[in-house]
C-alpha positions as CSV (number, residue, x, y, z in Angstrom):
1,X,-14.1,-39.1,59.0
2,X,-11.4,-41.4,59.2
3,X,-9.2,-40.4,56.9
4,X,-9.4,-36.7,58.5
5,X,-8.7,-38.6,61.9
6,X,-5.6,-39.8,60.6
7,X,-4.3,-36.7,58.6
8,X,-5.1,-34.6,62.2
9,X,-2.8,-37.4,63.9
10,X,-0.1,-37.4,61.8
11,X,-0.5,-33.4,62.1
12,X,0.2,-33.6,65.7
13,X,2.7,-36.0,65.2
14,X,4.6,-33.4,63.6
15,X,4.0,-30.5,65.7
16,X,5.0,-32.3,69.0
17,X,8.5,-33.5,67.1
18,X,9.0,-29.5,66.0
19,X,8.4,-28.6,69.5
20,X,11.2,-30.7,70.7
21,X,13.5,-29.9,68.3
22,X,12.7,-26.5,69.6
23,X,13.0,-27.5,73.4
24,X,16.6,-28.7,73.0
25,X,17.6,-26.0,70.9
26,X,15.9,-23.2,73.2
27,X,18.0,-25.4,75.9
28,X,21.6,-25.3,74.0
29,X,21.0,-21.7,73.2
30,X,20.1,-20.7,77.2
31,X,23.6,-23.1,78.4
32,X,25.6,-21.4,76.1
33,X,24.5,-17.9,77.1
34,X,24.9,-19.2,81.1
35,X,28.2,-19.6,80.2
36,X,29.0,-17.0,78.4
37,X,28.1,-14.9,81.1
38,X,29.6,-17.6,84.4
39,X,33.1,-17.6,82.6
40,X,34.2,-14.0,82.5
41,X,33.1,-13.7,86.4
């Protein structure tokens, strides 16, 4: 039990760093397009 404890830990240890990663890159992507589209007006 233990040892199946730790692996799911380690599993969501993982999964919240990929969706952070993600965060800041949905974040980049969504300030580049804002400024693509604030500079030509």
């Amino acid at each position: 039990m233990r040892g199946n404890y730790g692996k799911s830990q380690s599993g969501l240890q993982t999964i919240f760093s990929m969706d952070t990663t993600r965060f800041l890159l949905n974040i980049a992507l969504l300030s580049m397009l804002t400024a693509m589209i604030a500079i030509p007006t």
